[in-house]
C-alpha positions as CSV (number, residue, x, y, z in Angstrom):
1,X,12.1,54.8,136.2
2,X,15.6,53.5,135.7
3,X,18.9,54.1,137.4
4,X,21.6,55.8,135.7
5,X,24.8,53.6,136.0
6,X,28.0,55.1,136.7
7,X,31.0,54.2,133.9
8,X,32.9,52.7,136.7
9,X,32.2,50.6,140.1
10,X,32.3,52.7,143.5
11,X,35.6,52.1,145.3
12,X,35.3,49.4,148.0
13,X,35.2,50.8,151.8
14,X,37.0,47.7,153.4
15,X,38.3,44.5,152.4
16,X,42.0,43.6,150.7
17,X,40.2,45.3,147.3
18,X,39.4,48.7,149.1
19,X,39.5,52.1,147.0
20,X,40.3,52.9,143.4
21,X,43.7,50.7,141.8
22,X,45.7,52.6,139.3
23,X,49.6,51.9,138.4
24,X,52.1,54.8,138.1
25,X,55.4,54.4,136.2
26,X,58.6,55.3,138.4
27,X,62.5,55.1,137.0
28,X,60.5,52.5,134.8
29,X,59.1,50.5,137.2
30,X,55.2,49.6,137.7
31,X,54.2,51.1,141.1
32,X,50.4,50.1,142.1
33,X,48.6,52.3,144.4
34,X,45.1,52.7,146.2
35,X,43.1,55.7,146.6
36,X,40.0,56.8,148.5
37,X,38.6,59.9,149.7
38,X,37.9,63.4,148.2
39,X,40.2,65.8,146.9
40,X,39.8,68.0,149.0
41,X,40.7,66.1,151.9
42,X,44.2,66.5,154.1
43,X,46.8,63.6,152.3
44,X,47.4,60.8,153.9
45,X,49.8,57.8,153.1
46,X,49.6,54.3,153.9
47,X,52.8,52.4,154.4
48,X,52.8,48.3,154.3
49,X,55.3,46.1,155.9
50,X,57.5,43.4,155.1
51,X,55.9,40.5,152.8
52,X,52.4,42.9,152.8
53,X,50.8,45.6,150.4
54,X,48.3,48.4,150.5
55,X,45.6,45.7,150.6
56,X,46.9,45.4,154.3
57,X,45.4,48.6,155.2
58,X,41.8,46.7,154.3
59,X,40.4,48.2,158.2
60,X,41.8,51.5,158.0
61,X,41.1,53.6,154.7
62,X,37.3,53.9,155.0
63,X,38.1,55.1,159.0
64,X,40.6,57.5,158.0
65,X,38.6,59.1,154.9
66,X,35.3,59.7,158.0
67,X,37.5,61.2,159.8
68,X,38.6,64.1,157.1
69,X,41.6,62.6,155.5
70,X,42.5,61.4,151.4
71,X,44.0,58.3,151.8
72,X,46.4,56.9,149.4
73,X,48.3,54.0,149.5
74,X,51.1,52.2,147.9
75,X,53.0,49.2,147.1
76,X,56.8,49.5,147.8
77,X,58.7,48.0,145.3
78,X,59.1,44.5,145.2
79,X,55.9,44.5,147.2
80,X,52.0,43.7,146.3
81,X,51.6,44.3,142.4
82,X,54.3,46.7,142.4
83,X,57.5,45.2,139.9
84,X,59.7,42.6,141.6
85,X,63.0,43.8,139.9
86,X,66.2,41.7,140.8
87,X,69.1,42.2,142.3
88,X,71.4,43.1,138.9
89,X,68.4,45.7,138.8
90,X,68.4,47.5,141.7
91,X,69.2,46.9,145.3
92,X,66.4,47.5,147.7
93,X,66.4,49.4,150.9
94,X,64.3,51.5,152.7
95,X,66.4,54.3,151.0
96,X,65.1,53.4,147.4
97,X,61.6,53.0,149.1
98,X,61.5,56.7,150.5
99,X,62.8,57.9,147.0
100,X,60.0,55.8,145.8
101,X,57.3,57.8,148.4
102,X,59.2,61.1,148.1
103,X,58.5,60.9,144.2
104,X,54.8,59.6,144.5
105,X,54.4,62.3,147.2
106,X,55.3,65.0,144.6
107,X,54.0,63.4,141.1
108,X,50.9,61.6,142.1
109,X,49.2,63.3,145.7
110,X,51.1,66.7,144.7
111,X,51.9,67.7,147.9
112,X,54.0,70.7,146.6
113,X,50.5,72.2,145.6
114,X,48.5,71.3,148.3
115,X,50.6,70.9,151.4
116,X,52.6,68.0,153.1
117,X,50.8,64.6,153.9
118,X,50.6,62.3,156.6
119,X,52.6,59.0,156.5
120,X,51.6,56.1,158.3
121,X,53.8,53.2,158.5
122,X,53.7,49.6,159.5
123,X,57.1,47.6,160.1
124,X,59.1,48.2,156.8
125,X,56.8,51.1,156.0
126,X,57.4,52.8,159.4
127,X,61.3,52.8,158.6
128,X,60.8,53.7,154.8
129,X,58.1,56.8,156.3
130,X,60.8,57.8,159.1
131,X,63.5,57.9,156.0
132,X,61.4,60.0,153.6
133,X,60.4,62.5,156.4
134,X,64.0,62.8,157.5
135,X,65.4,63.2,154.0
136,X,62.7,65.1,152.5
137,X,61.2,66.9,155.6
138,X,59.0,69.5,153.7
139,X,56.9,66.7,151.9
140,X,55.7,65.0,155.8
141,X,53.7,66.4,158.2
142,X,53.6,63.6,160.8
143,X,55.0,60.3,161.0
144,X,53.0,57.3,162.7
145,X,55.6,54.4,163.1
146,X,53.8,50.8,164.1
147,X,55.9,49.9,165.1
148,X,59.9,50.7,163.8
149,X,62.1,48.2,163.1
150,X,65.8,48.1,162.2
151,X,68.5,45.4,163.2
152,X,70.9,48.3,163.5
153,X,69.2,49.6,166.6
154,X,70.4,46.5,167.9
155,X,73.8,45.8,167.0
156,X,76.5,48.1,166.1
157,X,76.7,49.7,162.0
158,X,79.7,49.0,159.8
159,X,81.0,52.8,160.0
160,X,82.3,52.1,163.5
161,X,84.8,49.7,162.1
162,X,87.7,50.5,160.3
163,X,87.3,50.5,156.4
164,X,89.4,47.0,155.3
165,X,87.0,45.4,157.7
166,X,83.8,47.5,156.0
167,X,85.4,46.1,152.6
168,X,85.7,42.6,153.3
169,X,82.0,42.3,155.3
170,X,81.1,44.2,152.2
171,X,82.0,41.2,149.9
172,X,81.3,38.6,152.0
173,X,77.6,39.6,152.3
174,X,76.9,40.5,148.5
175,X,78.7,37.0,147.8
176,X,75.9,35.7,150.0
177,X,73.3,37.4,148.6
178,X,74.3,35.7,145.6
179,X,75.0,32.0,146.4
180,X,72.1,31.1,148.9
181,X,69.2,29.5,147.2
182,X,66.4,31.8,147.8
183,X,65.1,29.9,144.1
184,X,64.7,26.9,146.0
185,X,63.6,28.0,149.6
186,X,60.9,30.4,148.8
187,X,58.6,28.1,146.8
188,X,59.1,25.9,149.6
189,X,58.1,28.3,152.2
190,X,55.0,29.9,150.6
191,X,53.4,26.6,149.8
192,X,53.8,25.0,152.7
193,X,52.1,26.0,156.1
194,X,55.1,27.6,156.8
195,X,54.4,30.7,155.6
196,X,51.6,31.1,157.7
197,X,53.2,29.9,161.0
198,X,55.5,32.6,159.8
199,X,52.2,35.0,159.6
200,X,50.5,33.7,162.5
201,X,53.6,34.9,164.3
202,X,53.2,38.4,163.4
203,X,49.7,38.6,165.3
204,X,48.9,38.2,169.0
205,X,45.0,37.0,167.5
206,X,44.6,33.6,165.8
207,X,44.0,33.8,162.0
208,X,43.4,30.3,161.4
209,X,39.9,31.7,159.4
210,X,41.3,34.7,158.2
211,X,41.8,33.8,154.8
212,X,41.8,36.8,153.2
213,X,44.8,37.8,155.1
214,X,46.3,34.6,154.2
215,X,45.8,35.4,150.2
216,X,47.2,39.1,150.3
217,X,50.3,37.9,151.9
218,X,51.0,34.6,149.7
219,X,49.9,36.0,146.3
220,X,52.9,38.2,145.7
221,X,55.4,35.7,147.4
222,X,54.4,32.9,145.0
223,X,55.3,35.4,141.5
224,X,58.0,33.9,139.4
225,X,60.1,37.2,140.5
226,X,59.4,37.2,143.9
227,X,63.0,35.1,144.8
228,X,64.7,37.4,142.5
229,X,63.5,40.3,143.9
230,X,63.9,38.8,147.8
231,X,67.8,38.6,146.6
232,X,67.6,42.3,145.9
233,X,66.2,43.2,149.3
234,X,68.9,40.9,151.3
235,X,71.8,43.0,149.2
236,X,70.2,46.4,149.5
237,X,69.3,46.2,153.6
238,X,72.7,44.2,154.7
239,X,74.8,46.9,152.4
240,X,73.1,50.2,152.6
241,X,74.8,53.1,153.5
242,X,75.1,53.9,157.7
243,X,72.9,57.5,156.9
244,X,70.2,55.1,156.1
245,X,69.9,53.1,159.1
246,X,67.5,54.3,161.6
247,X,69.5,55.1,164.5
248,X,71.3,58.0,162.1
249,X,67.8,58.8,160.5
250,X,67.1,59.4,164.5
251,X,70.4,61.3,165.2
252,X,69.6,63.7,162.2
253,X,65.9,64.5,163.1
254,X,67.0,65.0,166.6
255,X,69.4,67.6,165.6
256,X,67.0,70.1,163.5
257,X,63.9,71.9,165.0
258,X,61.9,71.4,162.3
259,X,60.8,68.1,162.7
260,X,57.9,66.8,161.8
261,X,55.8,65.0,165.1
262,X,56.5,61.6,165.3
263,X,54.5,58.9,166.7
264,X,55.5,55.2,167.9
265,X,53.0,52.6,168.3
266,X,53.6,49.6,169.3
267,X,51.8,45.6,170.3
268,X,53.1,44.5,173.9
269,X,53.1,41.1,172.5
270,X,55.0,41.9,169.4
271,X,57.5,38.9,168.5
272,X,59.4,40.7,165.8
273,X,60.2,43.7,167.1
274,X,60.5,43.7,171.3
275,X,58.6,46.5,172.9
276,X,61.7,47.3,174.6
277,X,63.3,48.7,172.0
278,X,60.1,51.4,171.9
279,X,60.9,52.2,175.4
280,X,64.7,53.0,174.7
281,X,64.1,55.0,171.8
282,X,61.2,56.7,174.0
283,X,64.3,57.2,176.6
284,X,66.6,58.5,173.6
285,X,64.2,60.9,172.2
286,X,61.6,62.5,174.2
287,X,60.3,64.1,171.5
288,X,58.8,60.9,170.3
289,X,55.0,59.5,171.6
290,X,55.0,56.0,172.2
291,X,51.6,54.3,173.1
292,X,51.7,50.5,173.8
293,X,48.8,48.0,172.5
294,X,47.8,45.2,175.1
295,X,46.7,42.1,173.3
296,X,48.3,43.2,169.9
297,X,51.3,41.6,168.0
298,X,53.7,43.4,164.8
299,X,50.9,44.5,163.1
300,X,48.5,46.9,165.5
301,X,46.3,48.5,162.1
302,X,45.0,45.1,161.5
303,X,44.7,43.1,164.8
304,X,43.2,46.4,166.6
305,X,42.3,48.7,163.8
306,X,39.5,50.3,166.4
307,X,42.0,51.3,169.0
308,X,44.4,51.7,166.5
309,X,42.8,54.6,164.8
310,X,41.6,56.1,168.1
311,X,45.3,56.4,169.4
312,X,45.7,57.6,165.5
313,X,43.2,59.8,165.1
314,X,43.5,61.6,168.2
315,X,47.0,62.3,167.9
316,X,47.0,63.8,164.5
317,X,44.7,66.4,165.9
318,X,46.7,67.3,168.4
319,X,50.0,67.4,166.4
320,X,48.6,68.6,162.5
321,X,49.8,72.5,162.5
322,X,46.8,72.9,159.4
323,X,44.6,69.9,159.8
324,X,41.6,70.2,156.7
């Protein structure tokens, strides 16, 4: 009796190679994505952070597909195997980014036929997820944020000064953008231990033997276009306009009653992104959820996917209007 081979390898349930790969082709731009899970499944999209890709999500597709969902996943732009474009290209922001999701949303999971999706974000993915469901509402159905950074919910934004001074900060930072030697630096950080005392930071855990971590976060760094495209993402973040920044993405969904439910998570011991700032925007908006992670640093999916998807799971029962 022999076995009947299939034409092409089942996906992989865990590990930085997890799901199906495939590459979809945005405003000309190779965007590389990750699926797993049945069609018929309620859509759900994964979100990476800064410096990461969809392969950081290695500990949570598999759970999320048990527990009734189609996960997708994608690389930002600029991210993973996603293009690197420059600076003279295209600025980057988490503006761009949600355009980016908004588009994959309706072109690739086809959430105008089947219903809004889930988006799950770490760190840069948390503020590009908050972005797409505040500018594109109908396309979301819940938001999990883990946790959400932005260095204007720290200090003040450019609109509150007058426009000469908006001008001038304006030139100063794009003239930046362009004279400091990311060329030179980069190279230097990502092969040298560096980058991983830089990683290492990120987690409350010691990752010493994680290698695999190690390799999905310094492969992309080390492509010839990575500096180029790090220049982009310096110019696009410092220089983006005020209705992108998360404390007006806030304002705005705190004005409407149709917002979709939105979910903080966050690592007490979180060095990037101080747990305090959960509590305030807890304080701002009680609409918001925000659960806290003992033990757990900047990225909560990986460091305690178990508890993480518990906390998950559980709340998008409580909060999906039409869970499948």
């Amino acid at each position: 009796m022999y076995l009947q081979q299939t034409s092409k390898p089942l996906p992989l349930l865990s590990g930085s190679q997890w799901g199906e790969s495939a590459v979809w082709q945005w405003r000309g731009l190779r965007c590389h994505w990750r699926l797993l899970g049945r069609p018929n499944q309620f859509p759900l999209l994964l979100l990476h952070g800064f410096g990461a890709s969809s392969a950081h999500w290695r500990c949570n597709a598999a759970a999320f597909v048990n527990a009734g969902y189609q996960v997708y996943a994608l690389d930002l732009i600029g991210f993973g195997a996603s293009d690197q474009p420059g600076l003279y290209q295209q600025r980057l922001n988490n503006h761009i980014w949600s355009e980016q999701v908004a588009a994959f949303l309706e072109q690739v999971v086809r959430v105008n036929e089947r219903g809004p999706a889930v988006l799950i974000g770490n760190s840069l993915g948390a503020l590009t997820a908050l972005t797409t469901a505040t500018l594109r509402r109908r396309l979301v159905a819940a938001v999990v944020a883990a946790p959400l950074p932005d260095p204007a919910l720290i200090r003040p934004s450019m609109s509150c000064h007058n426009r000469l001074y908006r001008h001038w900060t304006r030139k100063i930072t794009m003239l930046s953008c362009r004279l400091f030697p990311i060329e030179l630096i980069l190279p230097l950080v990502t092969h040298t231990p560096l980058i991983i005392a830089g990683l290492q930071a990120a987690y409350y855990r010691r990752i010493r033997s994680d290698r695999e971590l190690k390799q999905l976060v310094t492969h992309p760094a080390r492509r010839q276009t990575a500096s180029r495209t790090l220049r982009a993402m310096c110019a696009g973040m410092a220089l983006r306009p005020h209705q992108a920044t998360a404390p007006a993405l806030l304002q705005r969904l705190d004005s409407t009653a149709q917002r979709p439910p939105l979910l903080l998570l966050w690592g007490r011991q979180d060095r990037f992104v101080p747990l305090k700032l959960g509590f305030h925007l807890q304080q701002k908006y009680p609409w918001l959820q925000l659960v806290v992670l003992d033990k757990c640093g900047h990225c909560p999916h990986d460091e305690a996917p178990d508890r993480f998807q518990a906390i998950v799971e559980e709340w998008l029962k409580r909060n999906l209007v039409n869970p499948k």
